[in-house]
Backbone bond lengths (Angstrom), bond angles and torsions (degrees), N, CA, C in turn:
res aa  C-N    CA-C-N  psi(-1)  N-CA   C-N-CA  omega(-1)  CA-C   N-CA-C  phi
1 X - - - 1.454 - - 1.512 108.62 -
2 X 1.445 111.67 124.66 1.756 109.79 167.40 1.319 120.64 -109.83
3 X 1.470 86.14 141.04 1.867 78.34 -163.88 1.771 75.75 -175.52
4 X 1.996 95.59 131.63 1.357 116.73 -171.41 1.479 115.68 -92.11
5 X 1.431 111.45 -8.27 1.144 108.51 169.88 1.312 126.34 -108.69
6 X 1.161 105.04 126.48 1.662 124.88 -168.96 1.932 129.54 -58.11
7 X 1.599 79.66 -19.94 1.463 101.92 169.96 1.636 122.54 -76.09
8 X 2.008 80.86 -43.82 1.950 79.00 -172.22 1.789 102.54 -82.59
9 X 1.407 108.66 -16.18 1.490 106.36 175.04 1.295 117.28 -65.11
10 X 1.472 141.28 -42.41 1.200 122.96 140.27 1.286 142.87 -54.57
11 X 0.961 113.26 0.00 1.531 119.12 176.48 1.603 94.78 -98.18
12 X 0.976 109.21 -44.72 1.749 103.01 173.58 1.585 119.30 -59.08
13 X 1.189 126.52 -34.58 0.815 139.53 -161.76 1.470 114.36 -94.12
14 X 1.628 113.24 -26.16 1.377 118.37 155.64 1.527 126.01 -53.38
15 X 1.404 91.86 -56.06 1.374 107.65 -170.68 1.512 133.17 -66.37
16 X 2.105 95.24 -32.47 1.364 87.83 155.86 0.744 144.47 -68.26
17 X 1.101 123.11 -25.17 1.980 143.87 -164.82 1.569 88.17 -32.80
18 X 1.355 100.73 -80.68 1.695 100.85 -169.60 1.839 116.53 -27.32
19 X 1.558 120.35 -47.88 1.342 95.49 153.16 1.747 154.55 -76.22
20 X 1.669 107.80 33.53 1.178 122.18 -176.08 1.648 111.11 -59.70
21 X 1.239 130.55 -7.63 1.224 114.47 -162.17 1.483 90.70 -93.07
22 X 1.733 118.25 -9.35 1.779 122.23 -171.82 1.448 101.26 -90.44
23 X 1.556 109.72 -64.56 1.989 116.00 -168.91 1.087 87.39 -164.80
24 X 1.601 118.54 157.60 1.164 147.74 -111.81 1.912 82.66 -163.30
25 X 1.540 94.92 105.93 1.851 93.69 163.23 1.292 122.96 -94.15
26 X 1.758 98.52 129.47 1.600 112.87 158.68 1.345 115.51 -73.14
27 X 1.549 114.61 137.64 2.023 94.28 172.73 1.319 91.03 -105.71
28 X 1.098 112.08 153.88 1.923 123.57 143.35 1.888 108.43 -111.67
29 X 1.329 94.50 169.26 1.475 82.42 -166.89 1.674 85.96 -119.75
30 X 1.357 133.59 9.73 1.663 139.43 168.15 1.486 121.46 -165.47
31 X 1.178 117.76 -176.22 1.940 110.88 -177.57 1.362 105.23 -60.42
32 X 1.777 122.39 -54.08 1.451 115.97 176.16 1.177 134.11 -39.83
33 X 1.425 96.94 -46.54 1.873 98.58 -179.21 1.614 107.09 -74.43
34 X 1.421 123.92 -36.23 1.224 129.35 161.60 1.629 119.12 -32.50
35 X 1.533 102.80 -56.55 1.817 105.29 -163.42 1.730 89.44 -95.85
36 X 1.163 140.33 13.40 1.428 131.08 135.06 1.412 132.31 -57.87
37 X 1.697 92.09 -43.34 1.262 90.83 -167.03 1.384 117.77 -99.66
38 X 1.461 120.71 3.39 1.394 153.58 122.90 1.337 109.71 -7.07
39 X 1.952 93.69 -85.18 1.972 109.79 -170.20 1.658 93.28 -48.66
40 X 1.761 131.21 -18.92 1.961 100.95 -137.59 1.881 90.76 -122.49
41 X 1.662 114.27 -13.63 1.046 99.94 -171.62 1.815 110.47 -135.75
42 X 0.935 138.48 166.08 1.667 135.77 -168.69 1.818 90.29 -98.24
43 X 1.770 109.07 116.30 1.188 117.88 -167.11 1.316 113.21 -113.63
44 X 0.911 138.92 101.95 2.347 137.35 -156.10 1.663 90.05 -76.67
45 X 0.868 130.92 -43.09 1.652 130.87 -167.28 1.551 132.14 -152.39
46 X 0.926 119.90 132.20 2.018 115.07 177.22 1.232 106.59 -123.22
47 X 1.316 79.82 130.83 2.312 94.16 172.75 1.872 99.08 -116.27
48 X 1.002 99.55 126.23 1.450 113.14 -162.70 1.544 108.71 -130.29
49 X 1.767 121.28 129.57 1.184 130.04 178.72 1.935 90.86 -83.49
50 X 1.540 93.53 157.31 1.514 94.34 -149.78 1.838 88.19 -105.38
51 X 1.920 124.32 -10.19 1.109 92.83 166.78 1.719 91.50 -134.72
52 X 1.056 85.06 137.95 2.132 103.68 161.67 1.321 104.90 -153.67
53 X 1.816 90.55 -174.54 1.707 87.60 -168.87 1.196 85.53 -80.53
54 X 1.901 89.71 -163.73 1.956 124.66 149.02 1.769 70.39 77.37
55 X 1.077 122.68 -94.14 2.022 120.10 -158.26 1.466 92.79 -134.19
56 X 0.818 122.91 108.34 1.763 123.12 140.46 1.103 132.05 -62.19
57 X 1.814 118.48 167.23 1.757 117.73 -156.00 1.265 89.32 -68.93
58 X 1.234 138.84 -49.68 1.590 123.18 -168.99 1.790 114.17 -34.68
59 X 1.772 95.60 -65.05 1.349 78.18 178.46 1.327 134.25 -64.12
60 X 1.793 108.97 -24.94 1.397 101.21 -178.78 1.392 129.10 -85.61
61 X 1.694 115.90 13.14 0.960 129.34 176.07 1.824 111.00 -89.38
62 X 1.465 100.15 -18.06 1.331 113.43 175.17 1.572 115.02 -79.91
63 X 1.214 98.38 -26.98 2.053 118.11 -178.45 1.596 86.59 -78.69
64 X 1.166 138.93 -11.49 1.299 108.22 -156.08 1.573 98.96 -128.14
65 X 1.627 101.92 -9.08 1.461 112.20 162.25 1.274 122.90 -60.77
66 X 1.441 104.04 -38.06 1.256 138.27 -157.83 1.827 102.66 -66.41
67 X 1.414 83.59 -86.32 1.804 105.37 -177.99 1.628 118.75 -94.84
68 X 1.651 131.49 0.68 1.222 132.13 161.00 1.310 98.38 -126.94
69 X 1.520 131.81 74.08 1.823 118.53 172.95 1.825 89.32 -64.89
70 X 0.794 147.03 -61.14 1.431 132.33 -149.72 1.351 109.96 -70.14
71 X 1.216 134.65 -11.27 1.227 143.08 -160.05 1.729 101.47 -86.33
72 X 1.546 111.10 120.45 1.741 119.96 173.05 1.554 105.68 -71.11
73 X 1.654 81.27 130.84 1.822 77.96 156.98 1.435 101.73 -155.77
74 X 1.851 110.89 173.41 1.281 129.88 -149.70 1.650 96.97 -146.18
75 X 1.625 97.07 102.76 1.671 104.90 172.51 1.461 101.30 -79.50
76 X 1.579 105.41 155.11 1.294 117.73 157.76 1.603 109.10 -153.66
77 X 1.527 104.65 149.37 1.387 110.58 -173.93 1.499 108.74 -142.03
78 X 1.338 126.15 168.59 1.788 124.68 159.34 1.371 102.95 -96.81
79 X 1.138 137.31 -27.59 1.536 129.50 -140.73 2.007 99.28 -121.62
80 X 1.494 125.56 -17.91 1.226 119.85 -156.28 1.641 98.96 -92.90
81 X 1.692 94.35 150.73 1.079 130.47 -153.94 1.764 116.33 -94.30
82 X 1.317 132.85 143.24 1.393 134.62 -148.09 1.632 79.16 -65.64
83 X 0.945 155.59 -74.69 1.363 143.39 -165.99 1.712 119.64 -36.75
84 X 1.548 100.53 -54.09 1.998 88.60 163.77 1.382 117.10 -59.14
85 X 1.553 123.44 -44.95 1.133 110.87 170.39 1.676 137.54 -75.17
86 X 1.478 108.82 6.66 1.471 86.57 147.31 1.597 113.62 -108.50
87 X 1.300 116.06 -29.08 1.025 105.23 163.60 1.712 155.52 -25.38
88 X 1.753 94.73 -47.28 1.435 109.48 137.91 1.579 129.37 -75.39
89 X 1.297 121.50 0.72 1.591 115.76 175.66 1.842 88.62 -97.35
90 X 1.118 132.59 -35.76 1.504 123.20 -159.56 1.280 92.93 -60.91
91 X 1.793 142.36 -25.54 1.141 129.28 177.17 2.125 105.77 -90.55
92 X 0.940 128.72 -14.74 1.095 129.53 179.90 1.384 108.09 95.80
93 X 1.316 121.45 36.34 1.651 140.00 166.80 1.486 103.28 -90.90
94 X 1.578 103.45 108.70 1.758 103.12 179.82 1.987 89.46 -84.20
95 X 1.482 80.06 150.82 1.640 126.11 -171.14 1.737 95.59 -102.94
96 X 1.443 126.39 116.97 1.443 122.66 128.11 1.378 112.49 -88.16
97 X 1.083 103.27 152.84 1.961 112.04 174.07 1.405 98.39 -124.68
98 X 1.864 125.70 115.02 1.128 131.40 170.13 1.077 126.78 -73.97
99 X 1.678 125.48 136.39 1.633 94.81 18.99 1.851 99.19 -104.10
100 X 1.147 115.88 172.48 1.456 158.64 -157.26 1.404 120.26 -127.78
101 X 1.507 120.73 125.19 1.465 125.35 178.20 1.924 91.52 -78.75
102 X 1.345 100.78 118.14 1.475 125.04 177.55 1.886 112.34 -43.61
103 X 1.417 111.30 -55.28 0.967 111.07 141.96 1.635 157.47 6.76
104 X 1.653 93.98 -69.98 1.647 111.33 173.23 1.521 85.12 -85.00
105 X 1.081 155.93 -99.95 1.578 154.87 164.70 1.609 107.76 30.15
106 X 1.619 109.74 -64.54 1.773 121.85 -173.88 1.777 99.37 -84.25
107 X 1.271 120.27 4.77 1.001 118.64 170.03 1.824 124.37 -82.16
108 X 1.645 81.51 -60.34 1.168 127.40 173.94 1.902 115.31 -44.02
109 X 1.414 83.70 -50.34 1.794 98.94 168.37 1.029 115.05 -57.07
110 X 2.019 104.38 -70.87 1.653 92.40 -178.93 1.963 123.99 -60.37
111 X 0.883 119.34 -9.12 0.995 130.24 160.32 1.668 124.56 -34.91
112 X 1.634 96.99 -71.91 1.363 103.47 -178.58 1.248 107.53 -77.20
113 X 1.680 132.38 -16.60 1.650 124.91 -176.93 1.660 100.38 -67.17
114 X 1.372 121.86 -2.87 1.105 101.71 -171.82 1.255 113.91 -77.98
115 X 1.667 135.87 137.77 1.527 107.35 -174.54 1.633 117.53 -81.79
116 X 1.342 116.51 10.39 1.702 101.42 176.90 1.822 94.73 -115.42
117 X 1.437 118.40 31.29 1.376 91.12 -179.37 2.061 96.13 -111.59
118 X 1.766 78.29 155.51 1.672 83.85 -175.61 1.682 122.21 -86.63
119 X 1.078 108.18 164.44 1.622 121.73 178.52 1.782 103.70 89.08
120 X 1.310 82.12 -175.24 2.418 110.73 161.23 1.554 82.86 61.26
121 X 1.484 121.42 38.94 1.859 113.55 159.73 1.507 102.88 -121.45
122 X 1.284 108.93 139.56 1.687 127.29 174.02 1.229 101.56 -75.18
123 X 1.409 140.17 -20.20 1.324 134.63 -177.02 1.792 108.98 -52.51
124 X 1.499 133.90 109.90 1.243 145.03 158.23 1.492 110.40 102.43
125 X 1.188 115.57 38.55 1.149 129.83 154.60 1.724 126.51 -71.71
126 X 1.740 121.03 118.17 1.468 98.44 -142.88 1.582 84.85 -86.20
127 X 1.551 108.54 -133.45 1.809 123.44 -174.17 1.743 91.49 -107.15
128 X 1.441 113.56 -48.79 1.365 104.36 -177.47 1.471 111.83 -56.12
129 X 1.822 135.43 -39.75 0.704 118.51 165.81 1.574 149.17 -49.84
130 X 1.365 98.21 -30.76 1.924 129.77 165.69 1.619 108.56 -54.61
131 X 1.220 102.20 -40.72 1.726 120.06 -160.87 1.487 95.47 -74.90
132 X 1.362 122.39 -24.04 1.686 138.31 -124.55 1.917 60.25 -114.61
133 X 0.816 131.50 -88.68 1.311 154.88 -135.29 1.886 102.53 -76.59
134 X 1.153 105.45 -26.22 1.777 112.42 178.00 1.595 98.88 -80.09
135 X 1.322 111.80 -43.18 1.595 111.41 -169.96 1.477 107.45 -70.00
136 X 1.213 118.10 -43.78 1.491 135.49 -157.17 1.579 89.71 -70.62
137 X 1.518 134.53 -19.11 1.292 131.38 -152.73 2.428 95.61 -127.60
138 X 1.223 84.38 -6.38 1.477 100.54 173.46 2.065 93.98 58.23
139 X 1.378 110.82 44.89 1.751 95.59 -172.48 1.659 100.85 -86.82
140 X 1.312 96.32 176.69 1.803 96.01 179.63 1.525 81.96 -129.61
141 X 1.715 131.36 148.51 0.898 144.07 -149.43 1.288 127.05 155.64
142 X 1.535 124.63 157.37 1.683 141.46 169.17 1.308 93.65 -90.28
143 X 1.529 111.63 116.19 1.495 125.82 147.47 1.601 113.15 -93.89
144 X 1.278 114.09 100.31 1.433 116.59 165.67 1.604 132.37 -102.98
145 X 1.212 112.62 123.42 1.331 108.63 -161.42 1.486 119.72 -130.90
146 X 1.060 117.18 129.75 1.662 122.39 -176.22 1.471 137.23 -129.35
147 X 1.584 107.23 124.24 1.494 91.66 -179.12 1.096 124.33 -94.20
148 X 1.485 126.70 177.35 1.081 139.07 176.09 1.900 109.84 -36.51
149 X 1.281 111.90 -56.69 1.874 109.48 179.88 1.021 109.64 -71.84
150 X 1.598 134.39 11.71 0.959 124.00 151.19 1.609 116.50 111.86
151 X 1.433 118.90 3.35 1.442 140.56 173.25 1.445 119.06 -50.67
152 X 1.132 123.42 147.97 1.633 108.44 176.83 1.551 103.58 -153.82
153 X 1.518 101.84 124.47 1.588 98.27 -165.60 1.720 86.18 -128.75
154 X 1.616 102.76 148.35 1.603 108.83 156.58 1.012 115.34 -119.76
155 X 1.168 108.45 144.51 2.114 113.92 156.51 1.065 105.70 -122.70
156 X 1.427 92.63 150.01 2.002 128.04 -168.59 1.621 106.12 -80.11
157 X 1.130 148.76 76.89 1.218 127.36 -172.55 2.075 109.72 -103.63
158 X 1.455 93.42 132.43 1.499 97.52 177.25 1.727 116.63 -131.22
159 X 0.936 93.97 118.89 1.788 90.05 -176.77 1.545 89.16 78.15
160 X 1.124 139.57 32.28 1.665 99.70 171.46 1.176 121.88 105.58
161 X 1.660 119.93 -30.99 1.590 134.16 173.70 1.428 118.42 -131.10
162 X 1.202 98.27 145.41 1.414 114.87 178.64 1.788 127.26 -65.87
163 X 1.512 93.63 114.13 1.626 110.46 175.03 0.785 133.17 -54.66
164 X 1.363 109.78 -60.07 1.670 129.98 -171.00 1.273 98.76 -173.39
165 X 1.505 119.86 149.65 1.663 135.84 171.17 1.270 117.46 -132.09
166 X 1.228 133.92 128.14 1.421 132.40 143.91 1.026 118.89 -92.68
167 X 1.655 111.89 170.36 1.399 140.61 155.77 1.251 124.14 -167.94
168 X 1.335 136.14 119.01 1.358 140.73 -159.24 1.384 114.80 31.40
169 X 1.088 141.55 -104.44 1.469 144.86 170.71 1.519 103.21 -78.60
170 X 1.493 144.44 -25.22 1.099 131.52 -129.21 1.577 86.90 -105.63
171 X 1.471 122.38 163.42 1.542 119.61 158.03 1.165 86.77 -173.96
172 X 1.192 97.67 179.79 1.968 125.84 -145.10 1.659 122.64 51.52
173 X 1.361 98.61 -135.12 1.479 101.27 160.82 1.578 143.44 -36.33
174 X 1.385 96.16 -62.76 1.502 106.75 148.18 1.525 142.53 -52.89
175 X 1.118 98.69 -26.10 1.710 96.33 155.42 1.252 129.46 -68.05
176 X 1.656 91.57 -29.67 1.658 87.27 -169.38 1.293 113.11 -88.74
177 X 1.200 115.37 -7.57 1.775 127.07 171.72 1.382 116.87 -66.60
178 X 1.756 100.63 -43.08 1.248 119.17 163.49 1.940 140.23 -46.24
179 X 1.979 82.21 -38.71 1.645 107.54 177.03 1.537 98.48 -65.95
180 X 1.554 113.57 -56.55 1.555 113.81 -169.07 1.229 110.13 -62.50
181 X 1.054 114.43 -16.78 1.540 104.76 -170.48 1.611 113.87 -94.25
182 X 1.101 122.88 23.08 1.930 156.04 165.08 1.437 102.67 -88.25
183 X 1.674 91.62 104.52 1.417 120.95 164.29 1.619 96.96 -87.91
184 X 1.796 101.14 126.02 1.431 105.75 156.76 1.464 103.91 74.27
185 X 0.993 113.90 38.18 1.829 114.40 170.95 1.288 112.38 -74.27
186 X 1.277 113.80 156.55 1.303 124.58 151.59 1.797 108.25 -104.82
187 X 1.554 113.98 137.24 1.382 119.53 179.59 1.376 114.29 -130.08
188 X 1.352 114.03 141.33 1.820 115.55 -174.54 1.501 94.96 -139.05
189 X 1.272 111.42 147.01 1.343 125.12 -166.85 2.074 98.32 -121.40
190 X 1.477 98.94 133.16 1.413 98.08 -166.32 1.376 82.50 -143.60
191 X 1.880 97.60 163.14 1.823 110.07 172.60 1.383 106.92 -62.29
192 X 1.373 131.16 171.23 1.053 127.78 147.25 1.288 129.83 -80.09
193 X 1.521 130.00 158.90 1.350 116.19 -169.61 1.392 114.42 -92.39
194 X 1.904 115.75 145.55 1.327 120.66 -159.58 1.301 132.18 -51.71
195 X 1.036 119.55 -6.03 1.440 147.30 178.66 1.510 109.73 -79.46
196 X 1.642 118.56 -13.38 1.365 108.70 -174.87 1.266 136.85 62.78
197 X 1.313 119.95 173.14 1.747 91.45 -166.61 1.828 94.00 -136.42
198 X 1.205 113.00 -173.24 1.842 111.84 -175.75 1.713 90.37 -118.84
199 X 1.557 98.21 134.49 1.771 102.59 171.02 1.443 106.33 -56.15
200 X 0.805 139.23 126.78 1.907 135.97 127.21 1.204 131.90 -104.54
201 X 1.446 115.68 20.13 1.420 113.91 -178.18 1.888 95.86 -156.11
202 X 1.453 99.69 117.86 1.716 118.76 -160.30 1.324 110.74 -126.43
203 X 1.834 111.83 31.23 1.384 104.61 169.49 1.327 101.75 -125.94
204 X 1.676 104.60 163.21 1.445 76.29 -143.18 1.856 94.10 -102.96
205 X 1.348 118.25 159.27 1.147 158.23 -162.51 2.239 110.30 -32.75
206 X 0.958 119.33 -46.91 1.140 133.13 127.12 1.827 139.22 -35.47
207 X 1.103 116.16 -33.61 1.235 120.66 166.49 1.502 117.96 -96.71
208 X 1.297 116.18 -19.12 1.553 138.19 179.23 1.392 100.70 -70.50
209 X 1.545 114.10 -44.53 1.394 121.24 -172.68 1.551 120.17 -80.50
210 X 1.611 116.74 -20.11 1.021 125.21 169.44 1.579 125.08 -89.58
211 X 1.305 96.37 -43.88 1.563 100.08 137.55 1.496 134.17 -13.43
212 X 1.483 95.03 -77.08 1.443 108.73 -173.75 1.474 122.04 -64.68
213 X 1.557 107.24 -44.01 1.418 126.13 170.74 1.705 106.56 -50.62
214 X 1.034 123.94 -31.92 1.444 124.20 -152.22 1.561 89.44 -80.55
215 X 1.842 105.19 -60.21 1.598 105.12 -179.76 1.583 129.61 -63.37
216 X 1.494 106.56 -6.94 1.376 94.32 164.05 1.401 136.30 -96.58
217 X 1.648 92.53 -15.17 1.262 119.62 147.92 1.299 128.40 -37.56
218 X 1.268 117.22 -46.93 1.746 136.81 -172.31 1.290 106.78 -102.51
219 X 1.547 114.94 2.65 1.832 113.65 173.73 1.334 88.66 -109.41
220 X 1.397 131.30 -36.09 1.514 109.31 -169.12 1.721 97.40 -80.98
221 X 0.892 120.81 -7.03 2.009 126.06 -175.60 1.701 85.89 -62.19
222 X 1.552 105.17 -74.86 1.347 112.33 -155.68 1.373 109.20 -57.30
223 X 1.343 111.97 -61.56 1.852 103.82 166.70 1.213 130.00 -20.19
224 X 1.529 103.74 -59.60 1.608 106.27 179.15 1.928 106.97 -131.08
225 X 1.340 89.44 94.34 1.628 97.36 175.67 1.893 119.93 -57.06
226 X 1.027 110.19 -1.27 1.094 109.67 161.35 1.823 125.00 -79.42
227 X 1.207 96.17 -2.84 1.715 94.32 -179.56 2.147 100.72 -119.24
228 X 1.671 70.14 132.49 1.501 78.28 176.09 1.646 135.39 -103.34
229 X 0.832 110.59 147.08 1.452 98.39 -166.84 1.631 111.56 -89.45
């Protein structure tokens, strides 16, 4: 479990005890100590507060897209907004909103340890969805994203919207049409570098995404004329 405050980590940590005979909590107290203890130990599930310092759940939900797709997890926040929370349910990531009867939480856990039960996996989460989830959280950040043939696109995100994007030749707008249009990515979320970056792309972040959705929409039409839009 990550979670930056030291208060609610003991309080979590009290309370579960009583379910020791189910799983046994690790704390981290941010994403780093989290994706350490990731690389060093075999982890069945993460319930993750969605902001702290050093890395927050966003990004480490992106680390875990990345290198654990099968791996369940369970955001929770005090402050997030009906848009993060469905946003994380459209992938089947259960949402607490603090504070929370502890309870539904140790429920909730054993729940997902079960291995035939469905949802709370990062596995197929696209870039528009990430994008969906950076804005909704207003972060400033490197979205890097890669597909399978080997493509590698970034977006500039500041406050929440998109700066500038590349990908191979492509940048601005077109990159980022380009990013969405990545089946099966892997995505990692990084600071930006200190130097800052120059806007080139001034629409805003939401319309980019509908945008994009629309044209991949109309590439998978033409590919296969059997699907209708």
């Amino acid at each position: 479990m990550v979670e930056d405050s030291l208060m609610f980590q003991r309080f979590l940590q009290t309370r579960l005890q009583q379910y020791g005979d189910k799983f046994v909590a690790i704390l981290a107290s941010n994403g780093e100590e989290a994706i350490r203890i990731l690389q060093k130990k075999k982890i069945s599930l993460v319930v993750t507060d969605i902001q702290m310092p050093k890395l927050d759940g966003l990004a480490l939900l992106a680390y875990i897209h990345e290198n654990y797709p099968e791996l369940p997890c369970i955001a929770m926040s005090g402050s997030a907004t009906p848009e993060m929370e469905a946003a994380l349910s459209k992938y089947s990531i259960r949402f607490f909103r603090k504070p929370f009867p502890i309870e539904e939480l140790a429920q909730a856990v054993i729940h997902l340890l079960d291995p035939n039960a469905p949802g709370g996996k990062v596995l197929g989460i696209s870039a528009a969805s990430f994008m969906q989830l950076i804005g909704v959280e207003e972060k400033t950040c490197l979205m890097l994203v890669a597909s399978p043939d080997g493509r590698e696109g970034i977006l500039y995100f500041r406050d929440g919207e998109v700066y500038d994007a590349r990908l191979g030749e492509l940048s601005g707008e077109a990159a980022v049409y380009a990013v969405m249009a990545m089946d099966r990515a892997t995505i990692q979320l990084k600071n930006l570098p200190s130097g800052g970056i120059t806007r080139r792309i001034h629409g805003k972040l939401i319309g980019l995404i509908m945008e994009g959705m629309r044209r991949k929409d109309e590439a998978k039409a033409a590919f296969n004329p059997a699907v209708k839009l």
